[in-house]
Each structure stands twice: as C-alpha cells, then as structure tokens.
C-alpha positions as CSV (number, residue, x, y, z in Angstrom):
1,X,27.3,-52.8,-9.0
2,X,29.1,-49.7,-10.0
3,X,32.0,-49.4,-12.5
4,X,34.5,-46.8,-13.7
5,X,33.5,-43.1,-13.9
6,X,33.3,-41.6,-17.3
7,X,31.3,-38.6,-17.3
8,X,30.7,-36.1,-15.3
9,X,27.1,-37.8,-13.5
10,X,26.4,-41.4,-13.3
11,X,23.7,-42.8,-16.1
12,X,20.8,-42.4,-14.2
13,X,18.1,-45.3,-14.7
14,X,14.7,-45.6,-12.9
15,X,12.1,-48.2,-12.5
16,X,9.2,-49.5,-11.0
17,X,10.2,-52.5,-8.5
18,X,8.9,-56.1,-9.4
19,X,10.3,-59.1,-8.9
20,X,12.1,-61.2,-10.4
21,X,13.2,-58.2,-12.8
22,X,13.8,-55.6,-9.8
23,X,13.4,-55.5,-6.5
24,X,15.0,-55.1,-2.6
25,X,15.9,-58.6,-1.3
26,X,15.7,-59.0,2.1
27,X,19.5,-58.1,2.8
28,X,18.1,-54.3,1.2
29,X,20.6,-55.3,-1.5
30,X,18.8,-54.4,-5.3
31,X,18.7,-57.3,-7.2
32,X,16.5,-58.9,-10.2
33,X,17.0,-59.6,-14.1
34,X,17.0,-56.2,-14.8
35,X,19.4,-55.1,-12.6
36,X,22.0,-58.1,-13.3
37,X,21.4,-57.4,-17.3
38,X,22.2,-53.5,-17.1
39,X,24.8,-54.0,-14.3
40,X,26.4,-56.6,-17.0
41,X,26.3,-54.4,-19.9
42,X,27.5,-51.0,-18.0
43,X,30.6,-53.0,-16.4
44,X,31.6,-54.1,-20.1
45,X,31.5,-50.4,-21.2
46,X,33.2,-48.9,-18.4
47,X,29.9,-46.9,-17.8
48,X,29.1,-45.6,-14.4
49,X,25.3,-45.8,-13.1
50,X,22.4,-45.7,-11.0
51,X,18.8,-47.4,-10.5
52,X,16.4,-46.0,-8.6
53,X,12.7,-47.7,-8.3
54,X,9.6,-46.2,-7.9
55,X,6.3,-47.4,-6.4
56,X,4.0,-45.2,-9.1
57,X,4.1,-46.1,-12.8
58,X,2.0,-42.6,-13.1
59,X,5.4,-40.8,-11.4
60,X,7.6,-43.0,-13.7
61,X,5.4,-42.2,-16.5
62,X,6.3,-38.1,-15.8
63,X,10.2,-38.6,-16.3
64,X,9.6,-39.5,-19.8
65,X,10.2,-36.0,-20.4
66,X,13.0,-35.4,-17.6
67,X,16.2,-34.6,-18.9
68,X,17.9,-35.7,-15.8
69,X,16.7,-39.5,-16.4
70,X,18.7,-41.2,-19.4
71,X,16.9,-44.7,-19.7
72,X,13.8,-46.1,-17.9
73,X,13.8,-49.8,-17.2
74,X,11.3,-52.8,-19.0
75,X,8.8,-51.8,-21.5
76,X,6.5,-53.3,-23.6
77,X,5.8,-51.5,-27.2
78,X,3.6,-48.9,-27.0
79,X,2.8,-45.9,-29.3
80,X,2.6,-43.6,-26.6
81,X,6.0,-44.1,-25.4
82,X,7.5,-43.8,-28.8
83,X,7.5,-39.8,-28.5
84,X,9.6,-40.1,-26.0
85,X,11.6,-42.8,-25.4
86,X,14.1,-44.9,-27.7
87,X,13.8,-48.5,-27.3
88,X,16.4,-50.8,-27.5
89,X,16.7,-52.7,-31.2
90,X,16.6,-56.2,-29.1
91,X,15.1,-56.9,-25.7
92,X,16.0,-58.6,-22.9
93,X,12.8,-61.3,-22.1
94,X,9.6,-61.7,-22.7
95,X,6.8,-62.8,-20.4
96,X,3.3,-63.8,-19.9
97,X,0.7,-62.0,-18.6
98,X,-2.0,-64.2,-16.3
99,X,-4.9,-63.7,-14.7
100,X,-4.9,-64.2,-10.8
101,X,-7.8,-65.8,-8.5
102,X,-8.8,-66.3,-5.2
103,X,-8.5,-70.1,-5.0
104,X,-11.8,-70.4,-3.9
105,X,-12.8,-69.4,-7.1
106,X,-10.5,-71.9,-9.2
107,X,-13.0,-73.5,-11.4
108,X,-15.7,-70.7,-11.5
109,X,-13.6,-68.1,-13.0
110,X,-11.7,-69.0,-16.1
111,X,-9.6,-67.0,-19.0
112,X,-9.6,-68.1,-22.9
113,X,-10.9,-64.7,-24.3
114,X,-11.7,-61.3,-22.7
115,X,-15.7,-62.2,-23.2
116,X,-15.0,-64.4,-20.2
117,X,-14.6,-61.9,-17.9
118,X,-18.3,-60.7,-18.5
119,X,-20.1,-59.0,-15.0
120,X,-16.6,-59.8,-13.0
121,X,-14.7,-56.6,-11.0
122,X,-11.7,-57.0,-12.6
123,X,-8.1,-55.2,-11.2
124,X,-5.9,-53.3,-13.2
125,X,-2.9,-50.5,-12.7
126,X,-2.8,-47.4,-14.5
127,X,-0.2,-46.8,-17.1
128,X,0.2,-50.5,-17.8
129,X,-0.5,-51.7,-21.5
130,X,-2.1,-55.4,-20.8
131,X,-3.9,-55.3,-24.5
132,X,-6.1,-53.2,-26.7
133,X,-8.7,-55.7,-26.3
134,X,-8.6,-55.5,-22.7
135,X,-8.7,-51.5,-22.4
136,X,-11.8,-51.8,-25.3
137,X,-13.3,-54.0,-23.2
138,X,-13.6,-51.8,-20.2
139,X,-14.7,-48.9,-21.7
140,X,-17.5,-51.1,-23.1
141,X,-18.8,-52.3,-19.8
142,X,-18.0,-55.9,-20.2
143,X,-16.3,-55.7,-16.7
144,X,-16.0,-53.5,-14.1
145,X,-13.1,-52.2,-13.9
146,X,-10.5,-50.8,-10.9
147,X,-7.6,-49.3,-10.8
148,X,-4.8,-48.3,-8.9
149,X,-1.7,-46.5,-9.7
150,X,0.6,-48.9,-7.5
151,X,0.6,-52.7,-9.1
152,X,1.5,-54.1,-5.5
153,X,-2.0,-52.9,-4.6
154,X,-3.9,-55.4,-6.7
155,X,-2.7,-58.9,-4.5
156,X,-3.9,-57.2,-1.5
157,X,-7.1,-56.8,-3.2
158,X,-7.8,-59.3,-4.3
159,X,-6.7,-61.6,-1.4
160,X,-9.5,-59.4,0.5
161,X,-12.0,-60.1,-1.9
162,X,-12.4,-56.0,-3.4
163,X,-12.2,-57.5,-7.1
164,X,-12.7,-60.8,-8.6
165,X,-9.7,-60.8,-10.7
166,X,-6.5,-59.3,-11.9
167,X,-3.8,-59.6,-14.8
168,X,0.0,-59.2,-14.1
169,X,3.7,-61.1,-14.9
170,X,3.4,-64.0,-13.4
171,X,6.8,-64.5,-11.5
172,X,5.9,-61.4,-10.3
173,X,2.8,-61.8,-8.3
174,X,4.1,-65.4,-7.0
175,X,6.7,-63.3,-5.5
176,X,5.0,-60.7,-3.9
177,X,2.4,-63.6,-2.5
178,X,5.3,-65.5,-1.6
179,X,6.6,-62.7,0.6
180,X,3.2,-61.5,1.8
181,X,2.2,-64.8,3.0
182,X,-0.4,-65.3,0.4
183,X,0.6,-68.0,-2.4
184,X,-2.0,-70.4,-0.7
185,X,-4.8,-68.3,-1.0
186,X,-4.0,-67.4,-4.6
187,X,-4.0,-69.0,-7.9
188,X,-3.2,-67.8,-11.5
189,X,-5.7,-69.3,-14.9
190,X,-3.6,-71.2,-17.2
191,X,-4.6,-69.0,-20.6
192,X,-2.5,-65.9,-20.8
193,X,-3.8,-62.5,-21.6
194,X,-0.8,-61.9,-23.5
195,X,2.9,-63.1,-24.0
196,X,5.4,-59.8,-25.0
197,X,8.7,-58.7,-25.3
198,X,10.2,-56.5,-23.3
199,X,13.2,-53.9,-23.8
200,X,15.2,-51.4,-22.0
201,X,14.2,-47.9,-22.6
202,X,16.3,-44.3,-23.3
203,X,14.9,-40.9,-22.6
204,X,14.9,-38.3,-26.1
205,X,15.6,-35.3,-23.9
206,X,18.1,-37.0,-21.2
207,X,21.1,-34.3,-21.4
208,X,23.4,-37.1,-21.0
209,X,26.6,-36.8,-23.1
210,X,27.0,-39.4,-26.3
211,X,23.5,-41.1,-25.2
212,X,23.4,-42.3,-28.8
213,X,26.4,-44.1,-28.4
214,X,25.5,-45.6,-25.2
215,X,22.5,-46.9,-26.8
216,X,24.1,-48.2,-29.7
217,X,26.7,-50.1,-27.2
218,X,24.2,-51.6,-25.4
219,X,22.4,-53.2,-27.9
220,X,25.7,-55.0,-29.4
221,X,26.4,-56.1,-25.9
222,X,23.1,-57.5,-25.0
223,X,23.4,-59.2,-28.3
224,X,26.8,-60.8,-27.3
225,X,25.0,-61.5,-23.9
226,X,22.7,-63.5,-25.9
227,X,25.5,-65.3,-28.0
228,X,27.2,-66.3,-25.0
229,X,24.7,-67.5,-22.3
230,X,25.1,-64.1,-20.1
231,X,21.1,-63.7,-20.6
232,X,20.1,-67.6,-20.1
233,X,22.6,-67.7,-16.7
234,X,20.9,-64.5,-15.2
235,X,17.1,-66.2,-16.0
236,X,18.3,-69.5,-14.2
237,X,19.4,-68.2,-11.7
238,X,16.2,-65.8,-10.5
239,X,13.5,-68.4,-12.0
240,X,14.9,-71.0,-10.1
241,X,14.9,-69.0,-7.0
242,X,11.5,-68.2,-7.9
243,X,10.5,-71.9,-8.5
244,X,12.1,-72.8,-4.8
C-alpha cells in the first residue's frame, strides 16, 4: 500500500470505515474503493501515505481544523465543509442514498418524497448531509427523528425495531447486514433519497509541504484513471464482491 518516501512524514489521510469504500476485511487487511483509488494515485506520484478510519463522523468532523491531517476521505458538497477543506475538481463515484426497512414492513412503508415519512421514527447519523429537505423535515416534526454519532449503529436499530426507518449508501448497509447476519431481516425502498457525487477532500491548515501541488497531481491522475479504466476496474471488482 505504501510507496517511496518524499517528505519528511507520510500524507496522513483519515476516514470513517464503510464498506465497499473502506473498511477491515476479514484478513484485518484495509481494503475498499477508496483505499484502492488513493493507494493508485499516491504510487503514481511517488507519495508516501497513511489511512487511518474512525468510528465517529463527529471526531472526524474535529480534524477539519488539524494541521496534522492533510486530506479526509469521501465527501459530498457541503457549505460547511468549504471553510475548511479543498475538494477535489473531479470525484471518484457517486451513489444513492436508500431508505432501509424491516422486511416485515415491505409494503407498509414506502419512499417517493419526504412527506411519506409522516408519524414514522426515522434513523439518522450526525454530521451526515442526506438533504436539505430531509434536515427541514425534522425540524418540522414530520418525523421523529434519532440520531447517533456512529452510522453502524442505525442497522442494529433498526433490526431491533428502535426506529422504523433509516437512509444510508446502499452497498454499504448490504455489507454491514451481510457481515452481521442480517440481510434477511432487512430490506431497502426502491426510490432514493438522493443520488451524489462524491470527492476526496484536503485540509486548508494541514502543514504538509507542497499540499497544493499534491492536490493539483491528484486530480490529473484521477482523471487519467478515468480515461484508462483504473476507476471502472476498482468498481467491478468491489460491487461484484458485493453482489456475490
């Protein structure tokens, strides 16, 4: 995973685990979409690095503003963020967002606009955009909402009935059910809440050296990742282990 040294520390990249983008397979070996792309991209420029995931997207949020963290992994636009992080000019996939069920409930619960989830106890993680709409939503009472500040927290809940519904990537949560035993208990409405793009993220205050020029060089090798099927070979290869 590592290449040549350059500078004096390693790039030091963070994120919150979730598969198929990052995660610990069961050899303890990190792994994912994410972790393939930047691995990719680093090799290419010589660039020595490390990831390190974090179970709190309230923690991750705090090293925004840590100059000892040079790029934070997989975000979604969001004015907040712009203060203090530089995204990429292109990003690296896009996903849907869909809400997840009890299969029990397949039939009596269903998505086409946030209206629909009038009187339900519906999931959510702190420090996650999902949608304006969804946020306004809450705040006006049309659903109950709870939170938690780790997203892994929201299958277990719902398997044991604390909430009626949640939203989150969909290869995601197939994977965590998949590993917790649950993907026959579970089921996932048809209508996402919303389909985004997501980039690769660099800290404004990081103290690492030429972190403009990193930036710049990752973007024209993502781009030539693109051009030459780099990016489509690393989505086969996790989606179809995902589909299997």
């Amino acid at each position: 995973m590592f290449s040549g040294i350059i500078f004096a520390h390693p790039l030091k990249i963070v994120g919150i685990p979730g598969a198929p983008l990052r995660y610990i397979n069961e050899a303890n070996d990190l792994v994912g979409i994410d972790v393939d792309i930047v691995d990719t991209i680093m090799k290419r420029l010589d660039i020595d690095y490390e990831i390190e995931l974090l179970n709190s997207s309230t923690r991750l949020k705090k090293l925004w503003q840590d100059p000892n963290v040079d790029m934070i992994l997989t975000y979604s636009h969001k004015a907040e963020r712009f203060q203090y992080l530089t995204y990429a000019k292109h990003s690296h996939i896009t996903l849907g967002w869909n809400f997840f069920v009890r299969k029990e409930n397949l039939g009596k619960i269903h998505f086409n606009k946030i209206d629909d989830l009038a009187g339900l106890n519906v999931g959510a993680t702190l420090g996650f955009a999902y949608t304006p709409e969804f946020w306004q939503a809450a705040e006006d009472g049309v659903f109950e909402l709870d939170t938690v500040v780790k997203n892994e927290l929201n299958l277990k809940k719902l398997v044991h009935g604390r909430f009626d519904t949640f939203a989150n990537i969909r290869e995601d949560t197939l994977y965590q059910a998949k590993v917790a035993g649950y993907l026959d208990e579970i089921a996932y409405l048809p209508t996402s809440l919303k389909e985004k793009k997501y980039y690769n993220t660099f800290v404004k205050v990081s103290n690492y050296p030429n972190l403009a020029s990193v930036m710049v060089r990752y973007d024209e090798e993502l781009l030539k990742m693109k051009q030459d099927g780099s990016i489509d070979r690393i989505y086969k290869k996790y989606f179809a282990y995902e589909n299997n």
